[in-house]
VEXSE-510074 format. One record per atom (N, C-alpha, C, O): residue in one letter; x, y, z. Coordinates in steps of 0.001 Angstrom, whole numbers, plus 500000, padded with zeros to 6 digits. Atoms other than C-alpha are relative to their C-alpha. Layout:
VEXSE-510074
AXYZ ...
//
This chain:
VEXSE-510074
X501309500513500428 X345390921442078378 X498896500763500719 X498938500869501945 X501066500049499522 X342106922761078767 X499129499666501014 X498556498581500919 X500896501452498928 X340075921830082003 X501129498703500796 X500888497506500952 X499826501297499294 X342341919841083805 X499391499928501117 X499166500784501973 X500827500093498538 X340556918159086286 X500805499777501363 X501861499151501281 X499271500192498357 X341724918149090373 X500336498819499745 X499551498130499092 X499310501167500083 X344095915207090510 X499247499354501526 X499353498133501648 X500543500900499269 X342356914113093452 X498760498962499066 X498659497749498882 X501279500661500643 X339075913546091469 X500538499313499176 X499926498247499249 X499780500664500653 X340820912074089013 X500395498300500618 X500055497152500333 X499882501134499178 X341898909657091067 X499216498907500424 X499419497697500329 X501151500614499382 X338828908735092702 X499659499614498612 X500095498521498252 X500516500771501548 X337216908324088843 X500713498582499898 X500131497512500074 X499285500514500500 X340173906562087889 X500211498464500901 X500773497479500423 X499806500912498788 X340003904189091356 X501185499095499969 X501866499029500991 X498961501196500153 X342560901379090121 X501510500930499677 X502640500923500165 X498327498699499777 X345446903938089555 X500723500502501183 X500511501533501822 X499391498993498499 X347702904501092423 X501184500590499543 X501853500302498551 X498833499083500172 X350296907209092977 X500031500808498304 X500912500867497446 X500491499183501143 X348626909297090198 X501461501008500398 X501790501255501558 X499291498499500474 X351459912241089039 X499859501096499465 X499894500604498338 X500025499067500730 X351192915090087620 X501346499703499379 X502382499261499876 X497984499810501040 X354133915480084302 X499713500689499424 X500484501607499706 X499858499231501331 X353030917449081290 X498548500243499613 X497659499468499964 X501087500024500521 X350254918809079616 X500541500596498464 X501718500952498401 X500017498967500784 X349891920547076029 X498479499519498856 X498031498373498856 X501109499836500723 X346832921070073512 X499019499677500789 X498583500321501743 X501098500291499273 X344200918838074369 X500337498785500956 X499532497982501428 X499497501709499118 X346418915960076387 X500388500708501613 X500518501883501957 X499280499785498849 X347608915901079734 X500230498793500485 X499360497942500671 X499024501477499295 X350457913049081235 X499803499955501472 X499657500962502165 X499709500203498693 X350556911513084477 X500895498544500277 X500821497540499569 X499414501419499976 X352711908768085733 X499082499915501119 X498578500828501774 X500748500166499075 X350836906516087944 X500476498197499902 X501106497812498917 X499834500781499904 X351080902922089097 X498416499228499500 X497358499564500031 X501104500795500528 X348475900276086961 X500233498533499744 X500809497976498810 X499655501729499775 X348508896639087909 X501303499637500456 X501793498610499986 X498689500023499261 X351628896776089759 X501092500608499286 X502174500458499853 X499501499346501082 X353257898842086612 X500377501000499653 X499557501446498850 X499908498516500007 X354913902297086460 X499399500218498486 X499963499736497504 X500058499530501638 X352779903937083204 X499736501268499977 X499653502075500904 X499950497880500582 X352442907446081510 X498278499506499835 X497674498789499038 X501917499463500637 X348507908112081641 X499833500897499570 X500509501837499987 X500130499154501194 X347193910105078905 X498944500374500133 X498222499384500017 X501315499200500138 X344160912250079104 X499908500848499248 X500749501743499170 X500388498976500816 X342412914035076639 X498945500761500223 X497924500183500596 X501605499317499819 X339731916686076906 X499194499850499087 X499673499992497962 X500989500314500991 X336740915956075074 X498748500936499647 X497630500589500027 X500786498986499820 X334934919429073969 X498358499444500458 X498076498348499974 X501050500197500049 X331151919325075256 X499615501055499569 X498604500913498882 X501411499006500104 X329934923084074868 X501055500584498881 X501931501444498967 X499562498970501001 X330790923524071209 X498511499379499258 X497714498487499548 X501554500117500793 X327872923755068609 X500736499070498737 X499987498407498020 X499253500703500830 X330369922107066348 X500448498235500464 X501508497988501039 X500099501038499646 X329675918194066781 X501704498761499516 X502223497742499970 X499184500334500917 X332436917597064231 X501523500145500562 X502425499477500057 X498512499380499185 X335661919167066558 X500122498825501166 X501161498253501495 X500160501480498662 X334355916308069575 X500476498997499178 X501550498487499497 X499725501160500378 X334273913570066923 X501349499628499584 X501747498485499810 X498844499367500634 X337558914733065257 X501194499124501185 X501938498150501073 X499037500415499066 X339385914401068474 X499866498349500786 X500642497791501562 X500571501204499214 X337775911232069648 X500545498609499004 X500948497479499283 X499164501130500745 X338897909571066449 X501069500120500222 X501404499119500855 X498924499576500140 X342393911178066316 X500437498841501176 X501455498165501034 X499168500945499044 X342797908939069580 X499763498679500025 X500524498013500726 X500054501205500295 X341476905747068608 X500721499335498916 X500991498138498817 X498667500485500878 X343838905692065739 X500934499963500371 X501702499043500089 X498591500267499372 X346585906659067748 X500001498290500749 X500845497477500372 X499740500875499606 X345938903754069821 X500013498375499168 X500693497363499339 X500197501437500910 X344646901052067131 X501811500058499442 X502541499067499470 X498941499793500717 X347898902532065440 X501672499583501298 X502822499580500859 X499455500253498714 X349960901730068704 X500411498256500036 X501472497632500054 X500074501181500100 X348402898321068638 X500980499190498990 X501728498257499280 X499379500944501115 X349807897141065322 X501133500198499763 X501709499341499093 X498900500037500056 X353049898888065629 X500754499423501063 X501036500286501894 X499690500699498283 X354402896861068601 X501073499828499245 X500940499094498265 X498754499890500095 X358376897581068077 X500841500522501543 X500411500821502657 X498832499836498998 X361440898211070168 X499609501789499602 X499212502358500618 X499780498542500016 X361302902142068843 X498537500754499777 X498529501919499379 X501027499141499871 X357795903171068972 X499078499771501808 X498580498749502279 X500558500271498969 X356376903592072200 X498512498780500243 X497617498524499438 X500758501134499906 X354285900847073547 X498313499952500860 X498475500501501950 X501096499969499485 X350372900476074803 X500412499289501396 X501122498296501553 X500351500694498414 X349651900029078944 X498863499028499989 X498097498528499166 X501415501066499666 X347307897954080396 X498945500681500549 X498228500087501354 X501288498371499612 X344823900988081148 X499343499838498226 X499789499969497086 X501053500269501933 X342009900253078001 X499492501123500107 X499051501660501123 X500750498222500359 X340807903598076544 X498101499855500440 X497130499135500205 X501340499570499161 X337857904812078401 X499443501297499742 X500036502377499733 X500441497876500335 X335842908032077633 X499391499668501896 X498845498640502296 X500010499462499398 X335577909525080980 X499156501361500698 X499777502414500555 X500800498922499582 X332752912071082748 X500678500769501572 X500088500679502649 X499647499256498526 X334963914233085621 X499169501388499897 X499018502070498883 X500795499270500012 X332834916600086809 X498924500810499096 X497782500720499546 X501042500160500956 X330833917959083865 X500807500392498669 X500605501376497958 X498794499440501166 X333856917855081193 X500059498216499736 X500083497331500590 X499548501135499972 X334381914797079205 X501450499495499795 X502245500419499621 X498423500508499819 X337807912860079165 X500183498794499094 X499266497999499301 X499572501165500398 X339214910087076990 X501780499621500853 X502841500244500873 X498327500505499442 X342246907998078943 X500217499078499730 X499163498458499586 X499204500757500013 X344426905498078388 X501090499666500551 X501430500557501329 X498122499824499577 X348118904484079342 X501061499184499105 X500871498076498604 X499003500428500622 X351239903966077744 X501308499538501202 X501390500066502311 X498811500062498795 X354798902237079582 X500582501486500073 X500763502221499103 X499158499092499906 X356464904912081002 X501716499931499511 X502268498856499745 X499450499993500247 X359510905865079655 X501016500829500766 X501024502049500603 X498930499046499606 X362666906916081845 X501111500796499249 X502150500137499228 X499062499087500621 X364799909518080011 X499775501146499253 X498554501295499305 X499690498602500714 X365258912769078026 X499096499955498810 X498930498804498407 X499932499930501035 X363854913621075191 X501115501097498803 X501884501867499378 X498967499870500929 X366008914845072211 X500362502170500236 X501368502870500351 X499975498689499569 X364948918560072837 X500952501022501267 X501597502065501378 X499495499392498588 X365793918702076482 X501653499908500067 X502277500702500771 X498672500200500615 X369422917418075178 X500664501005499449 X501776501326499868 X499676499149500936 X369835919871072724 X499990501255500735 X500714502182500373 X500016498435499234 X368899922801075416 X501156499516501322 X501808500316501992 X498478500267499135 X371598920922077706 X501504500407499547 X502535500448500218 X498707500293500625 X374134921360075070 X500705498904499538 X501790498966498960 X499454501371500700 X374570917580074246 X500390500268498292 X499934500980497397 X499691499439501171 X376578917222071522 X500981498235499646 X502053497821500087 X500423500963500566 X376270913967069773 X501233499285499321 X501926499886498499 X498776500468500511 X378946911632068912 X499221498936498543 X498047498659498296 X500749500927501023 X378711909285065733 X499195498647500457 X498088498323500027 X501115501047499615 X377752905996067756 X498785500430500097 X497823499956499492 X501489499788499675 X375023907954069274 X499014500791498998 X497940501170499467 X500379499620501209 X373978909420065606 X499979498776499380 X499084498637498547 X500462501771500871 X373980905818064232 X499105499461500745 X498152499058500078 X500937500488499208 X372038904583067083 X499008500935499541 X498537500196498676 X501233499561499744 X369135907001066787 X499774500441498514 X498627500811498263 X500396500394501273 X369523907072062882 X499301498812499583 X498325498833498834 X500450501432500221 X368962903270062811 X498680499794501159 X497710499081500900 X501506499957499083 X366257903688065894 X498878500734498363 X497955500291497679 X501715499273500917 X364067906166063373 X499566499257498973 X498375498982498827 X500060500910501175 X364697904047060208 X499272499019500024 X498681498664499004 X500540501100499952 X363273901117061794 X498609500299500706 X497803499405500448 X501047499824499795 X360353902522063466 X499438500954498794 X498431501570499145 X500554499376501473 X359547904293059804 X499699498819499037 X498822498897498176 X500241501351500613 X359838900578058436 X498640499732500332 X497688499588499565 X501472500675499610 X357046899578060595 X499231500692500131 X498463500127500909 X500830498683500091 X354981902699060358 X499705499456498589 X498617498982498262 X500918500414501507 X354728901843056721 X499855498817499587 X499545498471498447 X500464501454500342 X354376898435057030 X498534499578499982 X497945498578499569 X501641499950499215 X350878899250058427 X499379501179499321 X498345501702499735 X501088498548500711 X349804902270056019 X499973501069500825 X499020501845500765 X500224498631499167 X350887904965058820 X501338500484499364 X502279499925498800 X499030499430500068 X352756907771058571 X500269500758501087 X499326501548501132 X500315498928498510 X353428909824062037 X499978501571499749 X499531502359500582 X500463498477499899 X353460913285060682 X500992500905500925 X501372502029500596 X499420498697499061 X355402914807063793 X501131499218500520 X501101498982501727 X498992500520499705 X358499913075063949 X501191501566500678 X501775502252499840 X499131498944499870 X360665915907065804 X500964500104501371 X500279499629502277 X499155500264498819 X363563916099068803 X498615499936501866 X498674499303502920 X501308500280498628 X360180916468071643 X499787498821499996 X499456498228501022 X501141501401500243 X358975913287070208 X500944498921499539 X500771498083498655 X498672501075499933 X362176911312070520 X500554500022501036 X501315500946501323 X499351499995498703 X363031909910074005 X501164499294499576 X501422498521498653 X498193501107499941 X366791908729074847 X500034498934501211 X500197499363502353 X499901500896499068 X366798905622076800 X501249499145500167 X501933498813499199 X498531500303499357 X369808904097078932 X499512498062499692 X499290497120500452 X500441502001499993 X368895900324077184 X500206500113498823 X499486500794498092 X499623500546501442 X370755899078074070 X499446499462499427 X499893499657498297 X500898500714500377 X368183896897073040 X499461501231499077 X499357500936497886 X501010499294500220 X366228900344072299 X500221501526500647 X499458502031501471 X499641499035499427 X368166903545072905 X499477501200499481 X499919502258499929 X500923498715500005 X365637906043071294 X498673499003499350 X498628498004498631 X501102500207499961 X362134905761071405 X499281500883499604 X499311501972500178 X500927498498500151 X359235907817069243 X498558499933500556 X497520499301500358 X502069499259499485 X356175909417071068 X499034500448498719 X499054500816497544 X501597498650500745 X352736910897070191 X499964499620498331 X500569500131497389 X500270499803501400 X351240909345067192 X498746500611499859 X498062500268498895 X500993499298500018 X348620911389067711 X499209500727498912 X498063501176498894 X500361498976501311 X348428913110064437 X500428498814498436 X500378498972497216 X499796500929500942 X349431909932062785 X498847499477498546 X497666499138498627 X501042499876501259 X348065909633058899 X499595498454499495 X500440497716498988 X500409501499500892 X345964906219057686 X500073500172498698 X499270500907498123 X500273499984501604 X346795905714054095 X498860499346499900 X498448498488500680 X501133501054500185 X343744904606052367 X499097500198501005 X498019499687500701 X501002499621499053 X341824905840055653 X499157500810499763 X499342501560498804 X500885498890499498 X339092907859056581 X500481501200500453 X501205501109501445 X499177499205499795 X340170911158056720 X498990501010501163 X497833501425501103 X500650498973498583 X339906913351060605 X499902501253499912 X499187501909500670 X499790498823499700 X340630916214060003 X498923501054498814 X498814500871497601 X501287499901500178 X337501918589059584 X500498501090498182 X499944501070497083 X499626498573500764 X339255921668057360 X501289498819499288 X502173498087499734 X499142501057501256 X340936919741054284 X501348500918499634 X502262500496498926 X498891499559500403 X343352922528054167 X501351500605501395 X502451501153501462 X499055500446498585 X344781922217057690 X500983498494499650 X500610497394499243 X499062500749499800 X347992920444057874 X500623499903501462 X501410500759501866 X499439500245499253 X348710918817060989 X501876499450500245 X502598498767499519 X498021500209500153 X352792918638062238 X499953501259500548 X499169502186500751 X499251498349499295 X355097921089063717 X500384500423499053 X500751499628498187 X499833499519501927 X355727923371060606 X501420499770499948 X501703498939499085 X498850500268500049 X359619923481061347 X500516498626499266 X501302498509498325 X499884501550500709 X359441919412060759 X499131499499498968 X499120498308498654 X500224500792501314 X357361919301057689 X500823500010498763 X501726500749498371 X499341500409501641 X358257917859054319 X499667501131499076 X498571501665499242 X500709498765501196 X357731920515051576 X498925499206499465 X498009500029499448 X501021500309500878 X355187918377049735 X498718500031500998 X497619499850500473 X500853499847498659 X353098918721053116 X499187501739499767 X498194502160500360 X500782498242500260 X352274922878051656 X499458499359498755 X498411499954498496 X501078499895500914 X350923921223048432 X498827499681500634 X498604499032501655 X501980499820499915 X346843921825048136 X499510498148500177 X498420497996500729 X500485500747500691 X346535918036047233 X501260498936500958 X501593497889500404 X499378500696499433 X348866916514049751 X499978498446500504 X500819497548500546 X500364500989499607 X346911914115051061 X500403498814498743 X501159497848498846 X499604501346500872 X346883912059047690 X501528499941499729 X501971499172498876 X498687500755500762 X350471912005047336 X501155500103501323 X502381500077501429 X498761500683498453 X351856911539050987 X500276498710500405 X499291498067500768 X499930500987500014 X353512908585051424 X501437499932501720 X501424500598502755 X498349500244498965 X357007907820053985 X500706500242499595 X501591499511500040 X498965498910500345 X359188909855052472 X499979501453500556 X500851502314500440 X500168499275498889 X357672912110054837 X500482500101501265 X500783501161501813 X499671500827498632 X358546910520057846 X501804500324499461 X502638501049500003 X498421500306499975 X362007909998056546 X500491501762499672 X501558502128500166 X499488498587499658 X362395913928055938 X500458500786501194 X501525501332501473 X500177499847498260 X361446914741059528 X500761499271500475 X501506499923501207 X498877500359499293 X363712912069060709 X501303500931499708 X502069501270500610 X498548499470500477 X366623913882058661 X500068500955500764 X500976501046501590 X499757498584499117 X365798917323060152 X500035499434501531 X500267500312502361 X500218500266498428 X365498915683063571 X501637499675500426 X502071500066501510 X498824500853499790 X369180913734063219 X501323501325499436 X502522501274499709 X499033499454500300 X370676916828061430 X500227501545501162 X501231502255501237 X500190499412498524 X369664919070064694 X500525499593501445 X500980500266502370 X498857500795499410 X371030916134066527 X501174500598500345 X501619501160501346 X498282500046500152 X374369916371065441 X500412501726499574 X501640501812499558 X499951498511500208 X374440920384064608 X500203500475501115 X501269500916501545 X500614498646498863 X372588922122067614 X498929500787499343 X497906501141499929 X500750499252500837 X371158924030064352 X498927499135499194 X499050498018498694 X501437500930500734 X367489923158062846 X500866500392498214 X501757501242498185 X499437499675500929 X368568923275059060 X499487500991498906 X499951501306497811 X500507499215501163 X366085925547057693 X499379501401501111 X499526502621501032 X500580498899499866 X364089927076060036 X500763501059501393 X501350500433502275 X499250499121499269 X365550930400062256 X499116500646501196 X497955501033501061 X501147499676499415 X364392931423065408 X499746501182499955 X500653501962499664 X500399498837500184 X362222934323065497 X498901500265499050 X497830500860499171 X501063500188501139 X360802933606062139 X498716499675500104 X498282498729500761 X502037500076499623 X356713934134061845 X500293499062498926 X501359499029498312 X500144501137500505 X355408930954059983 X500005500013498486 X500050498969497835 X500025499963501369 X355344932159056577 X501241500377499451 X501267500357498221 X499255500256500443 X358490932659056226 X501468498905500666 X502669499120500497 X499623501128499769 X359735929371057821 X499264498971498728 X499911498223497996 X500619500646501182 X357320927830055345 X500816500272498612 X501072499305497895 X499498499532501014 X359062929935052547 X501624499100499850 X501991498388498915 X499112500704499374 X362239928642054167 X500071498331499480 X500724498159498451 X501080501160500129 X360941925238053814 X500206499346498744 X500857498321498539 X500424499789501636 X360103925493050117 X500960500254499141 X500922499622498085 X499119499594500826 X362943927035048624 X501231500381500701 X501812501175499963 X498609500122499807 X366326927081050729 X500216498739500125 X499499497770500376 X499206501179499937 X368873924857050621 X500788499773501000 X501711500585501058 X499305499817498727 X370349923710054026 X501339500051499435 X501639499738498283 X498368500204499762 X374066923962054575 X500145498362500160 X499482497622500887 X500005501588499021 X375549920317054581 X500374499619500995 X501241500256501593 X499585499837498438 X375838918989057629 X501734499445500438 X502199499144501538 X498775500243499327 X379404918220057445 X500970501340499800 X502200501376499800 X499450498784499354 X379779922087057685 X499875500418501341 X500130501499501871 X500635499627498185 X378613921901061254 X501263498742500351 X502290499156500889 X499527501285499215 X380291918555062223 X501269499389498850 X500991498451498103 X498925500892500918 X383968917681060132 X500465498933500541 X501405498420499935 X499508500857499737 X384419915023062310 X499238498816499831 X499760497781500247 X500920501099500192 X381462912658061359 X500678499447498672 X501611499962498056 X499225500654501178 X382172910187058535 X499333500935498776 X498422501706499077 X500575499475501159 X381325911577054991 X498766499578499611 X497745500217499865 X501175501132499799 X378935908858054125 X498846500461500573 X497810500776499987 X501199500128499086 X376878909221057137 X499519501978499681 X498304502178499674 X500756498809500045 X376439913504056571 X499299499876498497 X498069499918498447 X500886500250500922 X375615912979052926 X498945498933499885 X498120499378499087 X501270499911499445 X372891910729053803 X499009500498500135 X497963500418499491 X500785499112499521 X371564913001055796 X499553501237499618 X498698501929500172 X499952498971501132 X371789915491053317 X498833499789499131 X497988500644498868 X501130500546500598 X369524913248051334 X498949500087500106 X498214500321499146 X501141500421498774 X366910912753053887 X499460501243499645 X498303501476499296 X501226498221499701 X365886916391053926 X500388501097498197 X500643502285498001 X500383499435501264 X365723916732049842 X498946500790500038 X498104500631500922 X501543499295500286 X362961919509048349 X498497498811499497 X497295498751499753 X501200501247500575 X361501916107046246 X500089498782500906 X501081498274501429 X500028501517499519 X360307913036047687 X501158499044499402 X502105498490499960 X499197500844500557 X361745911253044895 X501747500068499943 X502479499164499541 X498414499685499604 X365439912781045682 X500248499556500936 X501441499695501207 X499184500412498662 X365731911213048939 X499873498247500004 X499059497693499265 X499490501287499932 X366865907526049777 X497999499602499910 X496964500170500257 X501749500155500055 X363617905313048757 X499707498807500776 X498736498629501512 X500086501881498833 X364287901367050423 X500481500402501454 X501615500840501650 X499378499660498454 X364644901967054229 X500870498908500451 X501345499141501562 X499626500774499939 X366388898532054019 X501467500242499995 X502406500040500765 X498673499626500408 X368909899913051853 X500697501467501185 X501894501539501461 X499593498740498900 X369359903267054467 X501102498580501286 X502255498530501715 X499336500405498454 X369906900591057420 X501086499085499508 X502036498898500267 X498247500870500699 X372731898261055153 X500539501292499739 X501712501011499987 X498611498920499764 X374684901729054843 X499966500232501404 X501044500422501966 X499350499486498568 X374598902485058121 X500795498898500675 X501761499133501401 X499560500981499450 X375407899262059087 X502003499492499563 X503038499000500011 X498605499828500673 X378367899334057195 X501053501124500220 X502278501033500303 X499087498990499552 X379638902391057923 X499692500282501404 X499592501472501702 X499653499813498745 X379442901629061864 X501152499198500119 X501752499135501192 
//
């Protein structure tokens, strides 16, 4: 991120925060774990441009995080990460502005750091974090969101059955029926690897719905259980991952994995159709097959 400010000063600003951390930064965020009301949480800072002539890039980002959090608010589940007790504050450290908040911290991995370990995914733990995404995609569209960046970064693994994967960062999360943030109408936010093909039509916006979400879960669960993303290769410049994208057809995934059930790879096969309308449409009906074939 941009400007991070001295973790001392932050501190001092921040006064009620003890045992501020440093963890992560990227774009315009930067994490800290820190203790808030007797509470281990992930604090979230954003930079908030001041010296652009463009009023529209400040406001942009200023909404982007009040939806994340309103959007936070109303999804209150076991698989989407959960709001702290730190209330969003815009922030003046030294002459840079800041929006913060906090979320619970979350002890464990995410799906990425797994995958560069070499984990290599048995079916329980492919039903578990199939039926984790399914149900935080339920309640994503129970509320008119869609998250947009569903991808192995943005899927922690937690050592608690109740709730053994958890998704981050709705940061880029889409309001149906909303007010739309984003300034350039032909910018598509997402990691390109994890978009849906209908995400390159011109006209996306009117016809994105959660069949989005449930694509990105597929590529996320068929990377899982692979090692291999199913389309895109590394190396590849973005236009022809996009191309990729658009017009190949993955391998199924029970050419990577013959020991998973049949069932559960065709599925997943489903999930990451070219059409919306080709892939599973009741998320109800997704979680009674899985349930059945655990």
């Amino acid at each position: 991120m941009e400007y991070i400010p001295d973790i001392k000063l932050l501190q001092e600003t921040l006064g009620n925060i003890e045992d501020l951390t440093f963890l992560a930064e990227g774009g315009f965020k930067a994490v800290y774990k820190g203790i808030v009301q007797g509470q281990v949480e992930a604090i979230r800072l954003i930079f908030i441009p001041t010296d652009t002539d463009d009023e529209s890039i400040r406001n942009e980002i200023i909404g982007r995080v009040r939806r994340e959090i309103e959007a936070l608010r109303k999804c209150s589940c076991d698989f989407i990460v959960r709001l702290g007790a730190l209330k969003p504050e815009l922030l003046r450290i030294g002459d840079q502005d800041y929006m913060v908040y906090s979320e619970e911290f979350l002890e464990g991995d995410n799906l990425r750091t797994k995958l560069k370990q070499g984990h290599r995914a048995d079916f329980d733990e492919l039903w578990e974090l199939a039926t984790s995404l399914f149900k935080a995609i339920r309640v994503l569209k129970a509320n008119d969101l869609i998250h947009r960046d569903i991808k192995p970064d943005n899927v922690i693994a937690l050592e608690d059955r109740q709730r053994p994967f958890v998704i981050l960062d709705l940061g880029i999360a889409f309001k149906l029926h909303g007010t739309a943030l984003t300034r350039d109408a032909r910018f598509r936010p997402g990691t390109l690897p994890y978009m849906a093909p209908e995400m390159f039509n011109p006209r996306f916006r009117e016809t994105l719905d959660y069949r989005s979400d449930l694509y990105s879960a597929g590529v996320t669960l068929y990377e899982y259980a692979s090692g291999k993303h199913p389309i895109a290769k590394r190396g590849d410049d973005d236009y022809t991952t996009m191309y990729r994208i658009l017009k190949m057809t993955p391998l199924p995934l029970s050419n990577h994995r013959t020991d998973l059930p049949k069932d559960y790879c065709k599925m997943n096969d489903q999930l990451i159709k070219k059409l919306p309308a080709l892939r599973p449409f009741m998320i109800d009906a997704l979680l009674s097959k899985l349930k059945e074939g655990s």
